[in-house]
RODO-645357 format. One record per residue: x, y, z of N, C-alpha, C in turn. Coordinates in pm, whole numbers, plus 50000, padded with zeros to 5 digits. Example, Ala and Ser with C-alpha at 12.3 -4.5 7.8 and 13.67 -1.06 7.14 Angstrom:
2
513194943150780512304955050780513204967050780/512854977550708513674989450714512905000350787/
***
This chain:
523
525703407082291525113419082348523763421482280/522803428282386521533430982304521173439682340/520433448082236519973463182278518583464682276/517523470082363516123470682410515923481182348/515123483982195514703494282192512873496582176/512623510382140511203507382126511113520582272/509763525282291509583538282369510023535882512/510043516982562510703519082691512583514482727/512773519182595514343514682595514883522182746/515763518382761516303527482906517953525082869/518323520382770519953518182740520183505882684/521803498182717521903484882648521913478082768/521973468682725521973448982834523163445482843/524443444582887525583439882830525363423782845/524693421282989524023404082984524943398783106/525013388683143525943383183204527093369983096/528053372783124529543367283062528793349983066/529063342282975528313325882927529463319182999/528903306283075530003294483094530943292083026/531663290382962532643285982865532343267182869/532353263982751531463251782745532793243982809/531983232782815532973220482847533163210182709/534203201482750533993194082625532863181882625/532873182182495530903176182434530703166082528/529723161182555529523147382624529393139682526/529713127382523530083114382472531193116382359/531923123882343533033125082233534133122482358/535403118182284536833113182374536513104282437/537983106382546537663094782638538263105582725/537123110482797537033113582929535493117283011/535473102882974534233100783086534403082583039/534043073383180534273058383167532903058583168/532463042783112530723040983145530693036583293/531383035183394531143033483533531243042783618/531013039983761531633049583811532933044483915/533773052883962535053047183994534973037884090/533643038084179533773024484303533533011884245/532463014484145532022995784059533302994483957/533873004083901535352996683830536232996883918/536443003283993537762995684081537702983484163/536552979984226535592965784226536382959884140/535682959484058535802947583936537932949783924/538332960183899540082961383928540792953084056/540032955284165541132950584251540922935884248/540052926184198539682916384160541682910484060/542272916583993542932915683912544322913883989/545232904784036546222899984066547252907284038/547162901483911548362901283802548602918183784/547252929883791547502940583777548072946683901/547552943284001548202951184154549572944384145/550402930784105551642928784101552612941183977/551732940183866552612949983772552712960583841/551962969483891551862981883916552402986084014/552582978384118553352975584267554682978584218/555092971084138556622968684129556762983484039/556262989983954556452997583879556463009383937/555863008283991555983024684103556683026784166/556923015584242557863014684385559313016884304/559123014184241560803017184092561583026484066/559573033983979559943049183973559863060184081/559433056084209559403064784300560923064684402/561293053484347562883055384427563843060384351/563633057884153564673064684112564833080584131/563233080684142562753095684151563463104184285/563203094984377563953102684512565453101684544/566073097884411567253096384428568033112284347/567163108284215568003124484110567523135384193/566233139784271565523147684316566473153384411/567163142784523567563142584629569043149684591/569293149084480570893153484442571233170284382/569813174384422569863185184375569673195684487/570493204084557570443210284675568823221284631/568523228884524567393237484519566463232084445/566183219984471565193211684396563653214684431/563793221384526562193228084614562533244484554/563443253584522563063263284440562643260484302/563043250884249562663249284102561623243384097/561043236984191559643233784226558773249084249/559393257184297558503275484317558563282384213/560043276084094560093286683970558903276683888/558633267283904558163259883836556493259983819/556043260183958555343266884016554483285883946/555283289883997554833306083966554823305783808/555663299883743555583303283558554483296183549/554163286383552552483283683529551413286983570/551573297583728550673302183739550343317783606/551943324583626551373333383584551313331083372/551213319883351551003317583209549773316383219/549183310683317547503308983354547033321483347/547863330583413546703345083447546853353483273/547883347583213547883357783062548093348882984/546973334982996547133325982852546373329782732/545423339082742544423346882611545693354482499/546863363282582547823371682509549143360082443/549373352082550550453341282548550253333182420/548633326282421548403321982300548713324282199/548113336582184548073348882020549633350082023/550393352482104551903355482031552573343882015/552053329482052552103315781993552163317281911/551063318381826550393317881667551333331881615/551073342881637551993348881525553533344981536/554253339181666555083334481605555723321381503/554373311981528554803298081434554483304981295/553633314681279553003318581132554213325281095/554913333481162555953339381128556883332181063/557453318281152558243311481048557553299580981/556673297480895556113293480801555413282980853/554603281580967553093271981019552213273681021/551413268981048549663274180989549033266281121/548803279281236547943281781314546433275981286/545823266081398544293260281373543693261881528/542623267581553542223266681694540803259981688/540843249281791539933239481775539073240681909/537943244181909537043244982022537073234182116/536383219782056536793207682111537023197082042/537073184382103537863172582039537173174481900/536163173481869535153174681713536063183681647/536323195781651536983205581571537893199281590/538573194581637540443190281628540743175581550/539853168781577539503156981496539033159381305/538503167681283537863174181191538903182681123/539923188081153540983195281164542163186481123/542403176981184543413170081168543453160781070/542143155281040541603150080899541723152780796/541163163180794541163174880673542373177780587/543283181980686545013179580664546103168680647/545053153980674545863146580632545333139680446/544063141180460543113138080362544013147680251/544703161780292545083172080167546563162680126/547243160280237548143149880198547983135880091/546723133980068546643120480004547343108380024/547373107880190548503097080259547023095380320/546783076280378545633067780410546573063880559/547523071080594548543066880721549043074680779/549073075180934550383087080984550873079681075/551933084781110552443081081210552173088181385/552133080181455551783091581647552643091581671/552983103481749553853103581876553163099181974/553513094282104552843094582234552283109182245/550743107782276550293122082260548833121582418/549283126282477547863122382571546343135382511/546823142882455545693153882400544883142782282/545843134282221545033130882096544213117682125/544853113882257544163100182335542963107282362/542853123282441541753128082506540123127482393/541213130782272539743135282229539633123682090/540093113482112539683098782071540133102181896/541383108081878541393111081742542073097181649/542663084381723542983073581653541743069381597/540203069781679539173059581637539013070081501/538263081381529538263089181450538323086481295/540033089481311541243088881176540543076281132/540363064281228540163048181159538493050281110/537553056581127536173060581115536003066780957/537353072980917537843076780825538503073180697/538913060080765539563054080644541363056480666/541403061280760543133066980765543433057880930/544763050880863545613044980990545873051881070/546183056681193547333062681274547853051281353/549423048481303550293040481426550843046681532/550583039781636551243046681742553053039381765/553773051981744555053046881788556113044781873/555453048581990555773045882106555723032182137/556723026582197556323012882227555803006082348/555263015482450554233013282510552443016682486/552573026182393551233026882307551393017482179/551843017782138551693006782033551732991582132/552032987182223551402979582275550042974382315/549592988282368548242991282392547222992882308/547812997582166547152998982014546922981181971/548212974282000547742963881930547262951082038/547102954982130545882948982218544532953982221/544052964382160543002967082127542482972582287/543602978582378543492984682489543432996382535/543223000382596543563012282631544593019982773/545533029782756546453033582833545673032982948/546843031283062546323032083207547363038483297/548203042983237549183053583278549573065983231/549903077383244550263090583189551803088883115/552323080683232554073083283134554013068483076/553423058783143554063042183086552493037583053/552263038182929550643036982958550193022982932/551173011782890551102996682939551552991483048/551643000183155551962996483296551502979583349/550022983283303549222967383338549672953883274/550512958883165550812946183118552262937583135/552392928483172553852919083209554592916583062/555842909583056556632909482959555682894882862/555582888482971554562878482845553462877882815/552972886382831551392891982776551722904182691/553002909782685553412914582523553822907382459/554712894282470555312885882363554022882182320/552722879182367551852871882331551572881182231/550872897382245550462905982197551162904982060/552402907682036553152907881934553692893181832/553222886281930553052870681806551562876181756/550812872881797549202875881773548842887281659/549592901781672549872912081582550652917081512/551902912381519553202923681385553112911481342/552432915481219553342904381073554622901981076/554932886881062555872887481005556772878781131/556262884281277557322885081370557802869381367/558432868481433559712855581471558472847281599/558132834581525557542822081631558232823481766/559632822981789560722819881837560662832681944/560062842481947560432854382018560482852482126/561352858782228561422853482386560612869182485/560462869782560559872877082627561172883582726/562302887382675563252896082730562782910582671/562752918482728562722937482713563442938382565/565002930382576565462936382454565092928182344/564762915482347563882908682191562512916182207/561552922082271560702928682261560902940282194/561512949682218562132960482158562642960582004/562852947882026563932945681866562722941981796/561912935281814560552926981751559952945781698/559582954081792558852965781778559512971481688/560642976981724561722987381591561832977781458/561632965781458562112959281339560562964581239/559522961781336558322963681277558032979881200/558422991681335558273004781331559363010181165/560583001681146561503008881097561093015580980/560643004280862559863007580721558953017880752/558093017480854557163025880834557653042780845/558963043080941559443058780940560073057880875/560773049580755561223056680621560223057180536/558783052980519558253056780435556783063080412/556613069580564555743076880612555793089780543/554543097580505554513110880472554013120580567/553533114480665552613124180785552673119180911/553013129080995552833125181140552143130981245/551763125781329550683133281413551483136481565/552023146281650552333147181740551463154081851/552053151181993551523164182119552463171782117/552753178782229553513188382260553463189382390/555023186982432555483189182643555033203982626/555623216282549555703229782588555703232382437/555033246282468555043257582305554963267182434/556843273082345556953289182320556593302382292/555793309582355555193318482287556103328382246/557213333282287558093344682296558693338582100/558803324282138560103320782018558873312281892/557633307881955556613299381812557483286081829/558473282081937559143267981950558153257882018/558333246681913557883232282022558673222582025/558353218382170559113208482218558123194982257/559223184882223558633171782287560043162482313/559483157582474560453149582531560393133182533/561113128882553560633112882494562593104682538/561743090082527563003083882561562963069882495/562443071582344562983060682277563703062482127/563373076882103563693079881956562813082481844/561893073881864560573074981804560043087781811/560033096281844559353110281845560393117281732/561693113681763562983120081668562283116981539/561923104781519561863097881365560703108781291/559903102081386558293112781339558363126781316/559063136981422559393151681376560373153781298/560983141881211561773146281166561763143280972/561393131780960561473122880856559893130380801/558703126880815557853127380698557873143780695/556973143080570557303156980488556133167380562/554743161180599553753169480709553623166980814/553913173380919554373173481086552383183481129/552233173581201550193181881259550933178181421/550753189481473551163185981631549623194181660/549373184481754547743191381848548743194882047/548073202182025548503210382168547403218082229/546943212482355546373219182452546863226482519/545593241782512546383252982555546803253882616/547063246282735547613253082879548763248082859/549543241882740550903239882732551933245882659/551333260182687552113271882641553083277082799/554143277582720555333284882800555653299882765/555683307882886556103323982785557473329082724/558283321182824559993325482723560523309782687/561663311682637562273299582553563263297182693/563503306382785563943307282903563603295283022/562363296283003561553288183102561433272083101/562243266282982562253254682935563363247183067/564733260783115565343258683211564893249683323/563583253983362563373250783449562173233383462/561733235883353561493230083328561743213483250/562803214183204563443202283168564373196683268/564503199883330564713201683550563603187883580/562593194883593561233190783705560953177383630/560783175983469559973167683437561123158383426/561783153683363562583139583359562243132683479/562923140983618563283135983778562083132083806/560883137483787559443132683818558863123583761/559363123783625558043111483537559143101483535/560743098583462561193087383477562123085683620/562383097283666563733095383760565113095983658/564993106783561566103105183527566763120283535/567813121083480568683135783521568023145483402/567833139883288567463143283123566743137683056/566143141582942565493126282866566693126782810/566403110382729567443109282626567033115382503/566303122282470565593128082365564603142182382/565193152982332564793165482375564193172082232/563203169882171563163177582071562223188282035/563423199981978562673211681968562723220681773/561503224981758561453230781631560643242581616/560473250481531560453260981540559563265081358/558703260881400558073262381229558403255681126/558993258981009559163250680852560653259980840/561603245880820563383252280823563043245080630/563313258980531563993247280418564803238980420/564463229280349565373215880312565383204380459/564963209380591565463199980693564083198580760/563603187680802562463182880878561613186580790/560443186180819559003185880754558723198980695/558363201980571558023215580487556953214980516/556043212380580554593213080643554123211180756/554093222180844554183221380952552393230181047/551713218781073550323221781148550333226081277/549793235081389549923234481527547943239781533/547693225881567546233224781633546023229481792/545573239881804545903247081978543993242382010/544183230882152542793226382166542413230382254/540883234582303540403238482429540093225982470/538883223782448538413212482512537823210682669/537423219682698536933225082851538393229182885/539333238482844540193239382896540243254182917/539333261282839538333271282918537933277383040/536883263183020536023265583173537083259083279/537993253083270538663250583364539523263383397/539543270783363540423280883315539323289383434/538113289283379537373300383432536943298683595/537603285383648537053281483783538223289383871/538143297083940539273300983995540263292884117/539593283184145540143275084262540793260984176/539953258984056540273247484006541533248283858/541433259883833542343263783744543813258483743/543593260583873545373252083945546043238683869/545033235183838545083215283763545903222783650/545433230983598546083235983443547523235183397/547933239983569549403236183613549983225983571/549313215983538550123203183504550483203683444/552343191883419552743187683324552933176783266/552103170583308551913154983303553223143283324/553403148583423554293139083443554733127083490/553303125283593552843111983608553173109583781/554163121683856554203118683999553693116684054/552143120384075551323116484118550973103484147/550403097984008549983084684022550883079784077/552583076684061553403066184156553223066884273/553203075284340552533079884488551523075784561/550523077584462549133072484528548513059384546/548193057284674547693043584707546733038484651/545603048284621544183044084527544773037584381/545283044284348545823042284180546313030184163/547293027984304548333016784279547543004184282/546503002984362545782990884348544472991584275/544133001384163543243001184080543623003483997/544683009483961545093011883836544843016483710/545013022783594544003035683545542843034083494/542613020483441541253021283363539683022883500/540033021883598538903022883693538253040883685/539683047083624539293062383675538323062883524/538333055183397537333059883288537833068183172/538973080683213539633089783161540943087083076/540893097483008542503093482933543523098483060/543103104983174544273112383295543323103783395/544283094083421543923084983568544833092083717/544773090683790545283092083931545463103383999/545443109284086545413120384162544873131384066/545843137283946545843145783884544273145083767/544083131483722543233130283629541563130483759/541443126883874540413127683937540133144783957/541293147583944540693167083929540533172183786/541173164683681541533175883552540173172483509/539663155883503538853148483398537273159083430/536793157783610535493166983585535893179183531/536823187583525536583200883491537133201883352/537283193783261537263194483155535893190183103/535583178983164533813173483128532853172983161/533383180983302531953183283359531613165683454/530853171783567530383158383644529103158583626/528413167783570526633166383553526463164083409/527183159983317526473160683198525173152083144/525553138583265524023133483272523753128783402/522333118983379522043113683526523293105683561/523693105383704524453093483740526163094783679/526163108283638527573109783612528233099583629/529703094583562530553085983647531483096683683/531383111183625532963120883669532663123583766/531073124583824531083129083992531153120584079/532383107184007532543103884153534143102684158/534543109684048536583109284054536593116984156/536223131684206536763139184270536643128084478/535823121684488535523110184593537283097384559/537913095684488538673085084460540143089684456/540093092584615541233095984706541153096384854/542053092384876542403091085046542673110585098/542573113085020543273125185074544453130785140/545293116485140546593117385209547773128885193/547723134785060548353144285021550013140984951/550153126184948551003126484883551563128084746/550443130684651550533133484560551033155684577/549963159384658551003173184656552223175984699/552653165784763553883163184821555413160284665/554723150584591555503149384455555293156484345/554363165284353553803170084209555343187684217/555663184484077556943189984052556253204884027/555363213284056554473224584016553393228484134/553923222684248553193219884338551493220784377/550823216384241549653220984250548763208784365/548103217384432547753217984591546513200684560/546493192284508545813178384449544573179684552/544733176784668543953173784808542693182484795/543233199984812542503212084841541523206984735/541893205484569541113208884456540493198084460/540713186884507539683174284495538443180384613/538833181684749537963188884827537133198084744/537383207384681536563222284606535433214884527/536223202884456535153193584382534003185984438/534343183684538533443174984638532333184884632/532883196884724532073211784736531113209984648/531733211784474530923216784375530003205084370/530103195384380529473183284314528343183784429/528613184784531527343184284652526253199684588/527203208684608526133220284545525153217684434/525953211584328524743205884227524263197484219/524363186884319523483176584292522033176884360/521783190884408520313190884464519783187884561/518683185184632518563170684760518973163884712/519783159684797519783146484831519703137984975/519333124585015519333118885156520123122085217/521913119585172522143129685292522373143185316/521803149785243521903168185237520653167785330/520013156885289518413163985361518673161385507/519623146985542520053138085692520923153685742/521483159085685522373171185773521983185285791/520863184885696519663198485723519413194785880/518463184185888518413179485996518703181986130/519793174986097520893177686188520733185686282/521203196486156521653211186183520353217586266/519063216786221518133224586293518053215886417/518153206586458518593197686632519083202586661/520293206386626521783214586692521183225986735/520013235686670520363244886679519283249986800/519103236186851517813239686950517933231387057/518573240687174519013226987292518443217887368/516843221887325516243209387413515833202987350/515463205087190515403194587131516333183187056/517963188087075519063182187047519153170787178/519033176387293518933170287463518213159587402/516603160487390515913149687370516303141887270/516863144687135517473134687065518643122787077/519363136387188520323121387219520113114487348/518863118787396518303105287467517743097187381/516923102087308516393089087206517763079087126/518753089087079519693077586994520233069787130/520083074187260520353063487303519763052387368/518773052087297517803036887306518393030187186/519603033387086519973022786996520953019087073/521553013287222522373006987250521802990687305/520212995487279519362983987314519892968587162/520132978087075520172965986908521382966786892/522792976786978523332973686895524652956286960/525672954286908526142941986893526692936987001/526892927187042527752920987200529072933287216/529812937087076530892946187112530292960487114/529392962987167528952983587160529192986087047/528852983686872529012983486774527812982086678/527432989486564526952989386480527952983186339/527302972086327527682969086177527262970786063/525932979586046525062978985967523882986786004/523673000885976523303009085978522013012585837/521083014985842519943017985766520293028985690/519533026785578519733038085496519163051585520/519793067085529520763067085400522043065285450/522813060885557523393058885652524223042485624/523823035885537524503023085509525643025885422/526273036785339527283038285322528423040185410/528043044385566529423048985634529673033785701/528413025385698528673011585779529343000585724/529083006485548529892994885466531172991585493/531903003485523533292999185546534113002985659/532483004685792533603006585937532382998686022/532832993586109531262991786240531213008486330/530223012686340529303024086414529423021586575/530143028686655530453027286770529033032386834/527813026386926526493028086960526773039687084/525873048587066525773061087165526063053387274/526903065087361527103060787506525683059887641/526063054087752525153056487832524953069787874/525913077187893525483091387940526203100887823/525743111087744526503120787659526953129187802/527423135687667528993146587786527923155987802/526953158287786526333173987789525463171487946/524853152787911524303153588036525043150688147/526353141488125527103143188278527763156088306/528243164988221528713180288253527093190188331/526153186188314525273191588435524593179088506/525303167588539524873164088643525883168088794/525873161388881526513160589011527893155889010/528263148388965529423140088908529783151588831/529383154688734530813166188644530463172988708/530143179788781530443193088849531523193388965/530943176989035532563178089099533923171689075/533863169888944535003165888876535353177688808/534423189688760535293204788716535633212488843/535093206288976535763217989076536873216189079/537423195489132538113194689127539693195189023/539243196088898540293200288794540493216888804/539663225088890539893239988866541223236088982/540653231989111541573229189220542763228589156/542703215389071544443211889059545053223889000/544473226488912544823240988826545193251588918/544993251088978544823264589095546123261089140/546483251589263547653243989315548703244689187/548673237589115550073237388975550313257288934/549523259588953549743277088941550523284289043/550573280489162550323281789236552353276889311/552213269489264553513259889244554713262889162/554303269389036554613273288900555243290388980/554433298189034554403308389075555943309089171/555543297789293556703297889410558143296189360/558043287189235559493286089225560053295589093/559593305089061559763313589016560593324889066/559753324089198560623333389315561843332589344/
***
């Protein structure tokens, strides 16, 4: 606020209310150096990835429609599911704050981190007080967002990931391309390879079955969760009513980590606050059936601050914005916030399935990540954005709002984005091609004379009445259809020639007669 004083003061300024920033440009990973048409190019090029991903979906989308299907009010718990996130959205400023006084209440220490920098900086700090050079991860997609493994390693401090589809991806020197399975892209022997190549120690001999893979990973993971002092987690849901967090998981590995070392740092983005301990009901419902197809996880774990003597006597909760703010502050786009990452989406969607996540750039690939990623980062932060072109990298088919367990509306909000992204990008050729347009349209004899002129292009165009190849700025719609060439007569000029006039008498006629007909046997 600023106040004008001096002899022509006239009162105060209150100003107008500031953007709420987005998160930084070039920190995390949410923004790719391409944009989604030249990497998915170079993706669908990839065999071996449209076979993994094919089969993997088509998997989880049938186990999915099977538990879904067994539940007679599985579309109300989709509306309870629904409305509690909206209205945690409309009172997440109060929801927050009784977060924090309740973890402080039972002995945690509240940190609020603007963006990935503060949370990275934050999470350091606290492990550095530990005098441990190691932690252990949970599967965490917040700590993927804001790149806190490179970070920690920038630092001098390990973080293993113990999930054994991120630790796959960790020791390929890769990066996730899925929300729930984030080595989706990779086959069973391009991990045996991975894991001869990286775990010390492992067995020459290893076969590429799921369960010697598994056994190879836990044999590796085991030492390290008995003799870990720090762990780094996300969080499915925080309690505001109870200061409880939860994380769901289905290998055990999350058990080990919240349970065994002595300092527990969970980072949680705000919008994954829940308001009662109530609401978990409904929620441990939606997400299993959606992300694996299962009835439950096999692993539900929930805690509640620092218990003496049991789990971790040091207990961190890092609450991150991260444009989660300004997403907050868009009123149409806010909806994304809704998410629970559960990954329905992507199995659904046709774009995804044959590009698969690294084309989208983001740590949130597919339906859901082409809406969350600009409005967390913004699509203008420089020339040539690559985020202004996620909200474009969809069919629009709607099947993703069709599966999303929170029913947030995917289609509408990618549309709103389009909206926004045309509004700011200024002139452009074709803003200026539909100005155009529009002033032709809006003048009938000079629209008349135009489409006599476009139809002198039936003189060039192809043996089939077809354009294949259209001039710029106009060579984008030709790339991937042929241009059907103006007709010999438009409808405007045969509707006032001789011919349509007596082709509308005669359709009034018939109309007249069928009325007429309609009438008699009524009688």
């Amino acid at each position: 606020m600023s106040t004008t004083t001096g002899p022509s003061a006239r009162g105060t300024f209150l100003g107008m209310p500031a953007v709420p920033p987005r998160s930084p440009y070039g920190t995390g990973h949410l923004r790719g150096e391409r944009t989604f048409p030249r990497a998915a190019h170079d993706e669908l090029d990839n065999e071996q990835l449209r076979r993994n991903l094919g089969k993997a979906t088509h998997s989880i989308r049938a186990k999915r429609l099977d538990v879904t299907g067994e539940l007679p009010d599985w579309e109300a718990l989709r509306d309870a599911g629904s409305a509690i996130k909206t209205d945690t959205m409309n009172r997440l400023p109060e929801l927050l704050e009784q977060l924090e006084r309740k973890v402080t209440e039972h002995g945690g220490t509240v940190h609020w981190a603007r963006d990935g920098i503060e949370a990275n900086e934050i999470v350091t700090r606290l492990v550095r007080r530990t005098g441990s050079d190691e932690v252990l991860k949970v599967k965490s997609m917040a700590t993927q967002e804001i790149g806190l493994n490179e970070h920690l390693e920038s630092q001098g401090i390990t973080a293993l990931e113990t999930d054994l589809a991120e630790l796959i991806v960790q020791l390929a020197d890769d990066r996730p391309s899925h929300i729930l399975v984030p080595a989706i892209h990779r086959n069973r022997d391009e991990i045996r390879e991975i894991f001869l190549r990286r775990i010390p120690g492992v067995d020459p001999a290893l076969g590429a079955t799921p369960a010697e893979l598994a056994a190879a990973a836990r044999a590796y993971l085991r030492e390290k969760f008995m003799t870990a002092t720090v762990a780094v987690s996300g969080a499915n849901f925080g309690i505001a009513e109870t200061g409880t967090l939860s994380v769901v998981e289905s290998e055990g590995n999350g058990r080990m980590c919240l349970t065994l070392p002595e300092t527990l740092i969970t980072v949680m983005g705000i919008e994954k606050v829940l308001p009662r301990f109530q609401d978990l009901e409904v929620f441990l419902q939606l997400l299993p059936r959606s992300s694996t197809g299962e009835r439950m996880n096999p692993y539900t774990s929930l805690w509640t601050g620092v218990t003496p003597g049991d789990g971790p006597q040091d207990f961190h909760l890092v609450l991150l914005d991260n444009g989660r703010t300004a997403a907050l502050a868009d009123t149409i786009g806010r909806e994304a916030l809704n998410c629970i990452r559960c990954s329905a989406c992507l199995n659904v969607c046709p774009v995804y399935e044959r590009t698969g996540g690294h084309a989208y750039g983001s740590t949130y690939p597919g339906p859901i990540g082409a809406v969350l990623t600009p409005q967390l980062a913004g699509m203008h932060a420089a020339k040539d954005d690559p985020n202004s072109s996620l909200p474009y990298a969809s069919s629009l088919c709607g099947a993703c709002f069709d599966a999303c367990p929170v029913k947030i509306d995917i289609p509408s909000l990618l549309v709103e984005l389009r909206h926004q992204h045309t509004e700011q990008s200024g002139m452009t050729a074709e803003k200026l091609a539909m100005k155009t347009a529009a002033g032709v349209m809006k003048q009938p004899k000079l629209f008349t004379a135009a489409q006599r002129a476009a139809g002198l292009g039936r003189v060039v165009a192809g043996r089939n009445g077809t354009f294949s190849r259209l001039p710029p700025p106009f060579r984008g719609w030709s790339d991937s259809r042929d241009t059907p060439a103006p007709p010999k007569q438009s409808f405007r000029s045969w509707f006032a020639s001789a011919d349509g006039a007596a082709a509308m008498r005669a359709a009034a006629e018939d109309g007249a007669r069928h009325s007429d007909d309609d009438s008699q046997e009524e009688q």
